[in-house]
N, C-alpha and C positions, 0 to 999 in steps of 0.2 A: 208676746202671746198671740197667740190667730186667733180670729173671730169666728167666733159657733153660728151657722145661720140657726134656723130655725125649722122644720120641716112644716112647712105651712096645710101641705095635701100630700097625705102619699098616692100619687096617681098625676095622671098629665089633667092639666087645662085644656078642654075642646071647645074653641068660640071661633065667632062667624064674625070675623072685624069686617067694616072698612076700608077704605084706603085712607092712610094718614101715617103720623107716628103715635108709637104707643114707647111706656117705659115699664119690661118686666121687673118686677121685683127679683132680685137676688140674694135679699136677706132672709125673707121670709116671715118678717116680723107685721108688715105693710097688711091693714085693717080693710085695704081694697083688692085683697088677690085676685088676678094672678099681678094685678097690675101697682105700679109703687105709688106710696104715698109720702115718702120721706122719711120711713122707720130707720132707715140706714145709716140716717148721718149721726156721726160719734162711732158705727160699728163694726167700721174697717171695711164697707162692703159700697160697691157702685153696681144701678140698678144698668139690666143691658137694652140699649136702643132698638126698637122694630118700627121700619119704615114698610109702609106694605105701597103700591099705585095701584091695586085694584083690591075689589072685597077680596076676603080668601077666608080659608077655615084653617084656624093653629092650633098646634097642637103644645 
């Protein structure tokens, strides 16, 4: 069976990070969006890596 995420926001995340890494959620279930907090494990899903070297705005 494939895992259902979750539609957490319909509409994009606009933030002004840092430089550093960040982990997006990709389940949707994650109580810190956009960012993960661990809801994923057991749900078939892995959260995706962002490395930024300077601040930036994401979308």
């Amino acid at each position: 069976m494939e895992p259902t995420p979750n539609i957490a926001q319909k509409g994009p995340y606009g933030l002004d990070l840092e430089a550093g890494t960040y982990w997006w959620c990709a389940c949707g279930y994650s109580q810190k969006q956009p960012f993960c907090d661990g809801s994923h494990r057991g749900r078939g899903f892995t959260p995706v890596k962002l490395t930024l070297d300077a601040p930036k705005k994401v979308w």
